[in-house]
C-alpha positions in Angstrom: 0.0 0.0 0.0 1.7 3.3 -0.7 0.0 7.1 -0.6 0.4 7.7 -4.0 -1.9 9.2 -6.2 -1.6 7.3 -10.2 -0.7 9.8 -12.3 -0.8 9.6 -16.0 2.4 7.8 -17.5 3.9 10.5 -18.6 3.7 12.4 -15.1 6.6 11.9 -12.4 5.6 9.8 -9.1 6.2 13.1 -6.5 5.1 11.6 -3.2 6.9 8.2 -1.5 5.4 4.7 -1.2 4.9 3.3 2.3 7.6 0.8 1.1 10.1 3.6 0.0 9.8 5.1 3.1 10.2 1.9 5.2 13.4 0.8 3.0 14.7 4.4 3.9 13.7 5.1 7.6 13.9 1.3 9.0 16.4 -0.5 6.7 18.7 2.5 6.0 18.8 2.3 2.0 19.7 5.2 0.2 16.4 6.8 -1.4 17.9 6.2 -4.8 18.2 2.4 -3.5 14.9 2.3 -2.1 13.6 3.3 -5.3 15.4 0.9 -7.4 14.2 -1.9 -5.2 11.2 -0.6 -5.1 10.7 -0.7 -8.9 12.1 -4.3 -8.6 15.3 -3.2 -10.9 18.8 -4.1 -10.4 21.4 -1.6 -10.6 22.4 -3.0 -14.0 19.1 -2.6 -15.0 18.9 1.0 -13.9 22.3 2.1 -15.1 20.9 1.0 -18.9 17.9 2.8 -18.9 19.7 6.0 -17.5 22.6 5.6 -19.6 25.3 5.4 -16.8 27.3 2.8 -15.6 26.2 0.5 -13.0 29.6 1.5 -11.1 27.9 4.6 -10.9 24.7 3.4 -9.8 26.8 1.4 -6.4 28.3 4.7 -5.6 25.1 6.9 -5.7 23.5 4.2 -4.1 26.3 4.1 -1.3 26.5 8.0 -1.0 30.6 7.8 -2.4 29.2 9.9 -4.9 26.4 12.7 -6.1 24.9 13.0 -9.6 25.7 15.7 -11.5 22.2 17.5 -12.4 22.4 15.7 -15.7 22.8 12.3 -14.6 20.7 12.8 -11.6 17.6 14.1 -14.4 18.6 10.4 -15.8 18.2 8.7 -12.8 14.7 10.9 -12.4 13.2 9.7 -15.7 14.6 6.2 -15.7 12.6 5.5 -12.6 10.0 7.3 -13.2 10.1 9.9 -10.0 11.2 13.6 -9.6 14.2 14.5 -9.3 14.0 15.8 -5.3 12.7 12.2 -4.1 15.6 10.7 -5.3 17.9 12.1 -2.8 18.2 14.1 0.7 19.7 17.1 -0.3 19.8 17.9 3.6 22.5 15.4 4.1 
């Protein structure tokens, strides 16, 4: 069960899944990892359909790294969610 509204497909998710948030909060995943999981992809499968390398994808997903804006709108699109839910810019 997650509090998202369906959108049309070619809208942007912009509010998080019960699951995302659990994977987050309880487990400690990245919210780019969260999101991947949630989605069911593997990094592999993520890094393809952005157009990065799954190298890239660990060290996002392991906070060694940020996107650029560019690769972090590729991310965005790839998954299917804006750009802001991807990552705690707080941090």
């Amino acid at each position: 069960m997650s509090n998202v509204i369906e959108s049309k497909p070619d809208q942007k998710r912009t509010t998080f899944p019960h699951e995302v948030v659990g994977m987050n909060v309880i487990e400690g995943m990245s919210l780019l990892k969260a999101w991947r999981r949630y989605f069911g992809l593997s990094q592999a499968e993520l890094a393809q359909k952005a157009g990065v390398t799954q190298a890239q994808v660990a060290n996002f997903e392991n906070e060694k790294s940020i996107p650029r804006a560019d690769t972090l709108l590729k991310l965005s699109n790839a998954l299917g969610v804006s750009a802001d839910l991807l990552f705690d810019m707080d941090d």
